[in-house]
Legacy VTK file of the C-alpha trace (Angstrom):
# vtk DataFile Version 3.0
C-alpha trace
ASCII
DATASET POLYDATA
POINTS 295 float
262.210 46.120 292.835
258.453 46.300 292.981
257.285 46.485 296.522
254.710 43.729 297.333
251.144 45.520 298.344
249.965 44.819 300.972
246.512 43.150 302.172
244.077 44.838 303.936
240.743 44.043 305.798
238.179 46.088 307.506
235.962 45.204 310.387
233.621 48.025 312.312
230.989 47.175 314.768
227.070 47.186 314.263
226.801 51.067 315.301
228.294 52.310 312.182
225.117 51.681 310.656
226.146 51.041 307.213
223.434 49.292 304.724
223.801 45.774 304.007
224.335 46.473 300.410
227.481 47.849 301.053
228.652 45.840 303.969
228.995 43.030 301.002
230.089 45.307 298.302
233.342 45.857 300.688
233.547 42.907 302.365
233.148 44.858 305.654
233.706 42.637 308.750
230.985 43.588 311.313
230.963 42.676 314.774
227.993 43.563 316.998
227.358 44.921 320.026
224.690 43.583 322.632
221.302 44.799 324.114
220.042 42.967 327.024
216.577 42.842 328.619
213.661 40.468 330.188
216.667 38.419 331.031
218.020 37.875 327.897
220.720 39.421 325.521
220.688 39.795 321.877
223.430 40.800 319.100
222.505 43.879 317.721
221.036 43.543 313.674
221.635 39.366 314.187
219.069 38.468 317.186
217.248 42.119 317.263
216.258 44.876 315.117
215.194 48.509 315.731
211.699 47.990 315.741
211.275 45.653 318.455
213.904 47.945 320.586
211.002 50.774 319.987
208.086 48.712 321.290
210.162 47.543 324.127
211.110 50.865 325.166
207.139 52.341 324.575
205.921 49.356 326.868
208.270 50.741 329.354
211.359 48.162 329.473
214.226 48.797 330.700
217.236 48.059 328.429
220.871 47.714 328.550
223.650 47.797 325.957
227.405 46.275 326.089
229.847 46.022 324.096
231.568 42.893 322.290
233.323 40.773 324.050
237.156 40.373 323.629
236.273 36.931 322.304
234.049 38.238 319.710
237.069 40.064 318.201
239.479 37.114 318.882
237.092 35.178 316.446
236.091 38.322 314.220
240.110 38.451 313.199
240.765 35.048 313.547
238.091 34.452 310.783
239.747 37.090 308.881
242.885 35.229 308.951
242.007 31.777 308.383
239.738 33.422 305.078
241.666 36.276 303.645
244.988 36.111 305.329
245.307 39.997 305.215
248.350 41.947 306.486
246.804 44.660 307.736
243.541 44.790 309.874
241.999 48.237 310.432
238.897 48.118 313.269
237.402 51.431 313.433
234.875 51.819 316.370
232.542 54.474 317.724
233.679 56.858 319.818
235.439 55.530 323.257
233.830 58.135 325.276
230.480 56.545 324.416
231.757 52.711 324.444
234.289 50.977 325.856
234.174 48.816 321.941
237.468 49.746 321.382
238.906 48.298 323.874
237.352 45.216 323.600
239.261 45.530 320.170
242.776 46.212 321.263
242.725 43.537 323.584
241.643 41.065 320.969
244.361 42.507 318.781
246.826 41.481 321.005
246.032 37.810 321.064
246.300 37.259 316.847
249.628 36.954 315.482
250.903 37.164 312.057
248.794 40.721 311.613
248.901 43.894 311.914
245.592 44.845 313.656
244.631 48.655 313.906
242.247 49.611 316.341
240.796 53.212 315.708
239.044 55.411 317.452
236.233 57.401 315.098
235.659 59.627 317.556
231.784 59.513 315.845
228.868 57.065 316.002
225.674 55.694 313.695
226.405 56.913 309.810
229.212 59.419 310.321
231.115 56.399 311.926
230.195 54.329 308.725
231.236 56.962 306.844
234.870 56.736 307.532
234.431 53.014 307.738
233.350 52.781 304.093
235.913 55.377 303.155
238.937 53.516 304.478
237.401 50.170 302.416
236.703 51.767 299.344
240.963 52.976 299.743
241.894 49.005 299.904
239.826 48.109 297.502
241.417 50.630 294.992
244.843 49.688 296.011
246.071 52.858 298.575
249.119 52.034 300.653
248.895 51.113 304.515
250.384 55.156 304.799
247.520 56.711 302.216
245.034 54.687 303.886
246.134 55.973 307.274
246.184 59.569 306.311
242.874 59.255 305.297
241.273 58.041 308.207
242.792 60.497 310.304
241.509 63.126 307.115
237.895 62.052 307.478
237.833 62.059 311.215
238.623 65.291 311.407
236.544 66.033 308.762
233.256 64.514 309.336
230.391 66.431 310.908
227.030 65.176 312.558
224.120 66.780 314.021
221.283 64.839 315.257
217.470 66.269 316.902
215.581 64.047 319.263
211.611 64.077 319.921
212.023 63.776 323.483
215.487 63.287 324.953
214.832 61.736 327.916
216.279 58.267 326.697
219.363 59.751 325.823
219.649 61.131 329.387
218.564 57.719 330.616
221.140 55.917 328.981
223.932 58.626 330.442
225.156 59.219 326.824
224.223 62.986 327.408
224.438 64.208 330.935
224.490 67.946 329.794
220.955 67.511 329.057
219.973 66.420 332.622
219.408 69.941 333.850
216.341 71.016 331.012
214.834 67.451 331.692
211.499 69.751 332.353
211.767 71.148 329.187
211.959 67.581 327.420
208.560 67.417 326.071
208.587 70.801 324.712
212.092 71.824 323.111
213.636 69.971 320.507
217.742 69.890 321.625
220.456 69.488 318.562
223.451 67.610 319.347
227.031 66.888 317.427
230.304 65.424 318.466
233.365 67.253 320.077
236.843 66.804 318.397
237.454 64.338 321.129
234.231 62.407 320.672
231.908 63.932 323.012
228.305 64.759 322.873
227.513 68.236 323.216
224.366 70.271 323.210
224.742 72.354 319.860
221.363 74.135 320.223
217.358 73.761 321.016
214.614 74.528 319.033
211.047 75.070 319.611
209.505 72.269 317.813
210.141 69.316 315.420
210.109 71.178 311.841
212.547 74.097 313.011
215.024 71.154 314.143
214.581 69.307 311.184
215.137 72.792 309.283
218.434 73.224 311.779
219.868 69.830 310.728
220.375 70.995 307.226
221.132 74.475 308.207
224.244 73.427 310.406
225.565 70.688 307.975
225.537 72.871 304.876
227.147 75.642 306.880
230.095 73.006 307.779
230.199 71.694 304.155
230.825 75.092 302.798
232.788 76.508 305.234
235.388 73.561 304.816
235.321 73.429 301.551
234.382 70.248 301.450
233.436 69.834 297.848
231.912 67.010 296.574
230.477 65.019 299.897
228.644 61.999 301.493
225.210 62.759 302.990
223.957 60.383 305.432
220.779 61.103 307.270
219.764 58.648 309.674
216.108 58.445 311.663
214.249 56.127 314.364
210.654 55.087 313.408
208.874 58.402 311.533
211.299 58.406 308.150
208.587 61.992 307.356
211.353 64.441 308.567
214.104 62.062 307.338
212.858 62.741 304.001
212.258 66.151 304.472
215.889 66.781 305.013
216.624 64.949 302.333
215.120 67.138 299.978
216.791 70.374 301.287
219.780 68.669 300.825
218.672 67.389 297.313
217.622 70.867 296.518
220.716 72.872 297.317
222.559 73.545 294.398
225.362 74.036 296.406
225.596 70.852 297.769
227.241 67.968 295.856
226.247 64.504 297.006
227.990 61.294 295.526
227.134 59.348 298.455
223.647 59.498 299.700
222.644 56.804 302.591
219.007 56.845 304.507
219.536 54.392 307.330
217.199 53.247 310.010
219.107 53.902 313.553
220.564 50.893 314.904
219.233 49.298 317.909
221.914 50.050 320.321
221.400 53.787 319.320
217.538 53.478 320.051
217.667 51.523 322.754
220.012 55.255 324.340
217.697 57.526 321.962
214.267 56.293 321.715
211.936 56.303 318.616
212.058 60.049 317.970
215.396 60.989 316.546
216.687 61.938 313.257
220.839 62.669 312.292
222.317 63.661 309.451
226.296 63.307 308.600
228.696 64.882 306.060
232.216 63.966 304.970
234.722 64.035 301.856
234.088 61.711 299.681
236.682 59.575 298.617
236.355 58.745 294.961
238.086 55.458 293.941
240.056 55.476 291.123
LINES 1 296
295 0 1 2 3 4 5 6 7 8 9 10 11 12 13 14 15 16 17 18 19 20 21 22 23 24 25 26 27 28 29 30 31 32 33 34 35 36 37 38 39 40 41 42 43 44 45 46 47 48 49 50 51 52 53 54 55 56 57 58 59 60 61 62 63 64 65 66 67 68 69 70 71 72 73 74 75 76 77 78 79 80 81 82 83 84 85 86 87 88 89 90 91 92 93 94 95 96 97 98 99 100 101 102 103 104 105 106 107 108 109 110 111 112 113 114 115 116 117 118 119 120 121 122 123 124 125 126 127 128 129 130 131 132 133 134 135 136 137 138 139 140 141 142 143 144 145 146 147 148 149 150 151 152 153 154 155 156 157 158 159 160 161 162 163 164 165 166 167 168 169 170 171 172 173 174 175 176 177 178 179 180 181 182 183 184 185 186 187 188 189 190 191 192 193 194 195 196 197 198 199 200 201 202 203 204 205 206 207 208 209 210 211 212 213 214 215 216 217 218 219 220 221 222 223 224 225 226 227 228 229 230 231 232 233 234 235 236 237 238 239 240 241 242 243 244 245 246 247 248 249 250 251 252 253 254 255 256 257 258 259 260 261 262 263 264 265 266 267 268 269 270 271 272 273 274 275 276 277 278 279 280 281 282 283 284 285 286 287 288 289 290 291 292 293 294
């Protein structure tokens, strides 16, 4: 007796930072996350874009971020249901030390019956979350069992890497994403601090350089290290930047130029605005994972 495959449907939230493009090719269900100010709150990428989070934050305004609401997910998978009728929902978040997202997400999962709704911890943020996002839809689309597609979540979350350089990181310490940095807040304007994610989904303080090109030069340094040292093989490059895409494109053509390095993905992504609103305009990422070749 054949066994009946199952339907599947994705959903994320706006700080995976995936490209519209393939948001549609996927049919990736995005729900976004909220930055308030001057009294008012906007959904991230739907009210509000990057660039009017950077001249907000240069004119000196104070922001906040939050999460979806439980009812946003309620009506996220109820949409799904009523549309596509899927079996299985996976909702893959950013990392739950940095957002409480997730829970929003279990706690609408528990109001929907008739589905199986998987809320998932990335353990990552901005591309490298999209990364594993996009990986996990391109396995439904090509047909992988709820048990493939579950091994290879838990694959690329262990096997993702990110590394990201800021031009001044007091926003980050102002938004309490990165309290480590607090004590070399007099050495903000001057060195250039690289962060990456723990196992666990931390940020931690990788290294500091002494100015902008040596970090930019470190970005590529530390991912290529991780892609060979894993064996990683043929990979997905995402580098992601704030409002000067010069370094971003700079890194991109080390990367491009390392014959050693073999890209089938390649994503340059403006940060969202929930990431500059904790970053500010000066930052630039870059992320590495498998890539998952459908078939």
């Amino acid at each position: 007796m054949i066994k009946k495959r199952k339907k599947i449907a994705i959903v994320t939230d706006s700080v995976a930072d995936l490209p519209d493009s393939l948001i549609k090719e996927y049919n990736i269900k995005v729900v976004p996350l909220y930055i308030s100010f001057g009294g008012n709150s906007y959904k991230e990428n739907i009210e509000i874009g990057p660039d009017r989070i950077y001249k907000e934050l240069q004119s000196g305004q104070s922001l906040k971020t939050s999460t979806p609401t439980v009812n946003d997910f309620i009506k996220a998978y109820k949409d799904l249901k009523e549309n596509e009728d899927p079996d299985i929902i996976y909702s893959i978040h950013l990392s739950s030390i940095l957002s409480g997202t997730i829970n929003s997400a279990i706690a609408a999962s528990r109001s929907i019956e008739g589905i199986n709704i998987k809320a998932i911890d990335s353990k990552k943020a901005a591309i490298s979350e999209g990364f594993i996002v996009l990986s996990a839809a391109k396995a439904a689309r090509s047909g992988k069992t709820e048990e493939e597609i579950d091994e290879l979540i838990e694959r690329m979350v262990r096997s993702s890497y990110f590394y990201a350089t800021f031009d001044n990181f007091e926003y980050i310490i102002k938004g309490g994403r990165a309290p480590f940095l607090a004590k070399f807040i007099g050495k903000a304007m001057v060195l250039k601090p690289i962060i990456t994610f723990s196992p666990a989904g931390k940020l931690k303080l990788k290294k500091f350089c002494l100015n902008n090109r040596v970090s930019i030069r470190q970005l590529y340094a530390l991912i290529r290290s991780d892609i060979i040292s894993s064996d990683m093989g043929r990979c997905m490059i995402g580098i992601c930047y704030g409002n000067d895409r010069g370094p971003a494109e700079r890194l991109r053509g080390y990367i491009e130029d390392d014959p050693q390095i073999d890209a089938s993905d390649f994503v340059m992504t403006k940060m969202t605005s929930v990431m500059a609103a904790h970053t500010g305009p000066g930052i630039w990422g870059i992320a590495a994972c498998p890539a998952y070749e459908e078939k």
